[in-house]
N, C-alpha and C positions, 0 to 999 in steps of 0.2 A: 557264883553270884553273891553279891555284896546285898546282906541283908537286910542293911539297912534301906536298901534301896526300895526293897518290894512291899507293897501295899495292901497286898490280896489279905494279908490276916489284920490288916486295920481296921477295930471296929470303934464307930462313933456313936455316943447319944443321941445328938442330934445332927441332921444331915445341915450342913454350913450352904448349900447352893440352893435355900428356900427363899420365898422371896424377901427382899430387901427395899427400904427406900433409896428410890434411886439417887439424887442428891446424896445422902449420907453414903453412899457407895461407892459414888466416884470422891469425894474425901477422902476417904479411910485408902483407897486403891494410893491415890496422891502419895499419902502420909507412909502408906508400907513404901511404897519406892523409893519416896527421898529418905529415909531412914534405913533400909537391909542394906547392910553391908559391903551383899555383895555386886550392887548395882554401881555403873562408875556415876558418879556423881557431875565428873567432869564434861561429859558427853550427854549433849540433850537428848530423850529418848522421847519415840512418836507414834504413843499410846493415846488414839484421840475416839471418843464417843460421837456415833451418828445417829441419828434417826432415820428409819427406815417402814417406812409403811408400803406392807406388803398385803395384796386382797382385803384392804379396808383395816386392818391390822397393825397396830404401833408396833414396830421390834425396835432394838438399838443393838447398834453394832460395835464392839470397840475391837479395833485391830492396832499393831503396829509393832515398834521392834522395841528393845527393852538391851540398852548397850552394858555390857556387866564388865567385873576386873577378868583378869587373864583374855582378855580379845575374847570374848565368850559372849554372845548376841542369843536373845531369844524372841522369837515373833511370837506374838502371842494374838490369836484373835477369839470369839467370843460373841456369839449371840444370844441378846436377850430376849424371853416374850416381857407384854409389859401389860400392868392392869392401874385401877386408878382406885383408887381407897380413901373417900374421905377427901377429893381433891389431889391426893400423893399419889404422885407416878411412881410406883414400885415398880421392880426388876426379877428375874429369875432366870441365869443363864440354862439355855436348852442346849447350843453346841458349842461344841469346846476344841481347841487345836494350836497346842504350845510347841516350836518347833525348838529346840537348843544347838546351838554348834560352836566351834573356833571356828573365828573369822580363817576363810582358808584354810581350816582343814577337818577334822572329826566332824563328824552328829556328836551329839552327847544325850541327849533326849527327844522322845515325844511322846506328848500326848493328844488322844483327841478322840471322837466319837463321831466322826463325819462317817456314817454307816448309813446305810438304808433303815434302819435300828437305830434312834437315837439312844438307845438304852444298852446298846453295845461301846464299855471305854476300853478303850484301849492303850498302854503302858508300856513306853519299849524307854530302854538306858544302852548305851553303850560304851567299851572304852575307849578311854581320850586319846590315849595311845596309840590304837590302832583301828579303831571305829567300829570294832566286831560287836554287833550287839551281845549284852550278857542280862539282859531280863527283856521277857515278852510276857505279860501278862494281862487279862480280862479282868476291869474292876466291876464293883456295883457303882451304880451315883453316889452314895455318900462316902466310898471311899476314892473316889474321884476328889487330887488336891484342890487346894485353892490357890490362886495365885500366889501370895506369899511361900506358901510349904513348893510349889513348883520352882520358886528362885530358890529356894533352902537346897532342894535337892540338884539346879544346877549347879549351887556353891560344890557341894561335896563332889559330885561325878569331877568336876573341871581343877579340884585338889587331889583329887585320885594320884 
């Protein structure tokens, strides 16, 4: 197992998936896109935010695919609850589920907590070469990535 990969002995100050204003969130998401690396730039990607009022309840939903270098695709989707502060609709994602692969062939990653448990994540890598997982691991929430460190870590697995 490639250790850089695994997550389990990450520890943070502060936990990054607390809540956020939503406007300045979807910015910052914009700006890591068109600037990491290793997203193709050339290819439109169809990361789009919904609103979803569920039993009286705001959520927003953002799902879609995220096209990266080497034919390497990740779906990333993402539910938020949402609160209102002062007028600001702030966010705070509660599920999470990042799928990685070569177009036609490998997995490369997942992640995600779609558990009866939202408080169970879940961490799998595999290799590119042959698609055999090589890390399966249980995070807490705050060592749960963030989008950005999620495309870091599909760079390295799809350079392997």
């Amino acid at each position: 197992m490639d250790v850089r990969l695994s997550r389990s002995s990450k520890v943070r100050r502060r936990d990054p998936h607390q809540w956020q204003n939503f406007q300045q969130y979807k910015i910052i998401q914009e700006k890591r896109l068109s600037e990491h690396p290793f997203v193709d730039q050339t290819h439109p990607n169809t990361l789009a935010f919904e609103e979803r009022p569920i039993d009286d309840v705001l959520f927003v939903h953002m799902q879609g695919e995220v096209y990266c270098k080497q034919e390497v695709i990740l779906i990333a989707e993402q539910l938020f609850e949402t609160r209102f502060v002062r007028g600001v609709v702030q966010v705070r994602g509660i599920q999470f589920r990042y799928v990685g692969f070569v177009k036609g062939g490998n997995l490369l990653l997942k992640y995600h907590n779609l558990h009866e448990s939202l408080d169970e994540y879940i961490h799998r890598a595999y290799s590119p070469s042959n698609g055999e997982e090589i890390i399966f691991e249980t995070l807490t929430h705050s060592q749960f990535p963030t989008f950005p460190e999620v495309l870091d870590e599909l760079e390295l697995i799809a350079s392997a």
